[in-house]
C-alpha positions in Angstrom: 23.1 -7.5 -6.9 23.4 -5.8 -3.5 26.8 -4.8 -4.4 26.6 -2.7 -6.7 23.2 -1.2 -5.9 23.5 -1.9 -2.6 23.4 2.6 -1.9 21.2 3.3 -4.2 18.6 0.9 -2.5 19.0 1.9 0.8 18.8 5.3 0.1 16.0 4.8 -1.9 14.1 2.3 1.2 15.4 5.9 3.6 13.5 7.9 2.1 10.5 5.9 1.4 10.1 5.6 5.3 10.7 9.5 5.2 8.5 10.1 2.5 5.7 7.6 5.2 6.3 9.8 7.9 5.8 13.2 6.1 2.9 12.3 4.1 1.6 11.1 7.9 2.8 14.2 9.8 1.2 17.0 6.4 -1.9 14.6 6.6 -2.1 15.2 10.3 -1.8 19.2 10.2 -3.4 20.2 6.7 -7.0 21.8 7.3 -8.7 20.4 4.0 -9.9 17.3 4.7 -9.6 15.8 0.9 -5.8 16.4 1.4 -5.6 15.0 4.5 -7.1 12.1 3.2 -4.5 12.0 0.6 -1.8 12.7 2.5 -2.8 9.7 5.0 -3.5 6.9 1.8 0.0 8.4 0.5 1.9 7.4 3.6 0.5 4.3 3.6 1.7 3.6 -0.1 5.0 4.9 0.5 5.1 2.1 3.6 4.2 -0.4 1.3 6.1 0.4 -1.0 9.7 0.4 0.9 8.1 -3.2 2.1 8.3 -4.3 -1.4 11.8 -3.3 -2.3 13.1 -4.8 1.0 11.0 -8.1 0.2 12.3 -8.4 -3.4 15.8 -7.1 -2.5 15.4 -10.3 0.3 14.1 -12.7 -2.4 16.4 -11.7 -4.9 19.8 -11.6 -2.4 19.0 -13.7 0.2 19.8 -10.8 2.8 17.9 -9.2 5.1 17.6 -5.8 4.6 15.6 -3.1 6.6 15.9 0.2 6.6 14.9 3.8 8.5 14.8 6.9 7.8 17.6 9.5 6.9 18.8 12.1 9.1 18.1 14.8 6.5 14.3 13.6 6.5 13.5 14.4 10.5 15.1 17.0 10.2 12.8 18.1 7.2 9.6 16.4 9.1 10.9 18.9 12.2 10.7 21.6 10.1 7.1 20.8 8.8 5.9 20.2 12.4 7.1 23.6 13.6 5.6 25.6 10.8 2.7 23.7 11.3 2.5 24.1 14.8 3.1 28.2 14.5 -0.2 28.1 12.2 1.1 27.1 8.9 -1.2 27.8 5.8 -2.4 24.6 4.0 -0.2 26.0 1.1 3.1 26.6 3.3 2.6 22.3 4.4 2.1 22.0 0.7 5.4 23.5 -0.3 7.0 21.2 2.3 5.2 18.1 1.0 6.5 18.7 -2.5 9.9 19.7 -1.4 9.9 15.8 0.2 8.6 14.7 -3.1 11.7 15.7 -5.0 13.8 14.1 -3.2 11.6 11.3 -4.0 12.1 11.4 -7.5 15.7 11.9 -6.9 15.9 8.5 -4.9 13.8 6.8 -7.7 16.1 8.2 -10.9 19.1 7.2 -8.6 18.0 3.6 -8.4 17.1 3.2 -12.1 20.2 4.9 -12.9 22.9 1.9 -11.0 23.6 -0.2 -13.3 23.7 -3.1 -10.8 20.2 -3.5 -10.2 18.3 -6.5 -11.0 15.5 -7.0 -13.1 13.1 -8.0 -11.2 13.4 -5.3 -8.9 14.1 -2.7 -11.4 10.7 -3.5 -13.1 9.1 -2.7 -9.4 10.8 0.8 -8.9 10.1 1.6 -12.8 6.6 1.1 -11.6 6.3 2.7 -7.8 8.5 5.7 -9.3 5.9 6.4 -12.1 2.9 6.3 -8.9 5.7 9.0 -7.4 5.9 11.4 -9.9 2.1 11.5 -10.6 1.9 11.8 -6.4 4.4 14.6 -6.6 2.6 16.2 -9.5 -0.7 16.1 -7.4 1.1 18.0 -4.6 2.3 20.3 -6.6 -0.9 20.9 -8.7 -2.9 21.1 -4.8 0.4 23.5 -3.8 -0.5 25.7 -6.8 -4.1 26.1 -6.2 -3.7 27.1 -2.8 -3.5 30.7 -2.0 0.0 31.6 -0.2 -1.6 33.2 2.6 0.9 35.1 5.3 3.0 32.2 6.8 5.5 32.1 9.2 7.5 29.6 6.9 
């Protein structure tokens, strides 16, 4: 299995953990407190989540497999962390949020799309990347009901 799928996975697992620490980072600087709530139980999901893959991907291979974040994913948590920090609007962290969310998607489609991917763990990211796209419709349906007040992002 891991030979074929074996970058589609990872990348996938990458930004999981990114998609962790964002959802932790927007949870910590987001003024609404039912967002931040969100934002906190999402990162937590997203953990579990790139648990799951690497467990099955284990189970199902026999290898050990762990992964970190991507490069691109700091760099976009940076970004967040400095807007927030200059007095970001709710709305502004939102637009962040959701742009971490596409890449999501992206990292989900990419996985269903190889081919090479078993079964069993094809059934499990079917089903985490259905919880993503309803997540990433939440952000943007919180994004959208926010007022884009002046910024500096």
């Amino acid at each position: 299995m891991m030979a074929n799928d074996d970058k589609a996975i990872r990348n996938l697992i990458r930004v999981l953990r990114d998609s962790e620490k964002g959802f932790a980072d927007v949870g910590e600087h987001i003024r609404n407190p039912e967002y931040k709530r969100f934002f906190l139980e999402e990162s937590r999901t997203r953990g579990s989540y790139a648990m799951e893959i690497e467990k099955t991907v284990n189970w199902v291979t026999r290898a050990d497999l762990h992964e970190t974040g991507t490069v691109s994913g700091a760099l976009h948590r940076v970004w967040g962390d400095i807007k927030a920090h200059l007095g970001a609007s709710d709305h502004s962290l939102l637009e962040t949020a959701e742009q971490g969310e596409d890449v999501a998607k992206k990292a989900y489609q990419e996985a269903l799309d190889d081919l090479g991917v078993s079964d069993t763990l094809r059934a499990l990211i079917a089903e985490q990347a259905e919880h993503v796209r309803r997540s990433h419709d939440r952000v943007k349906a919180l994004r959208d009901g926010t007022v884009a007040a002046s910024d500096p992002g």
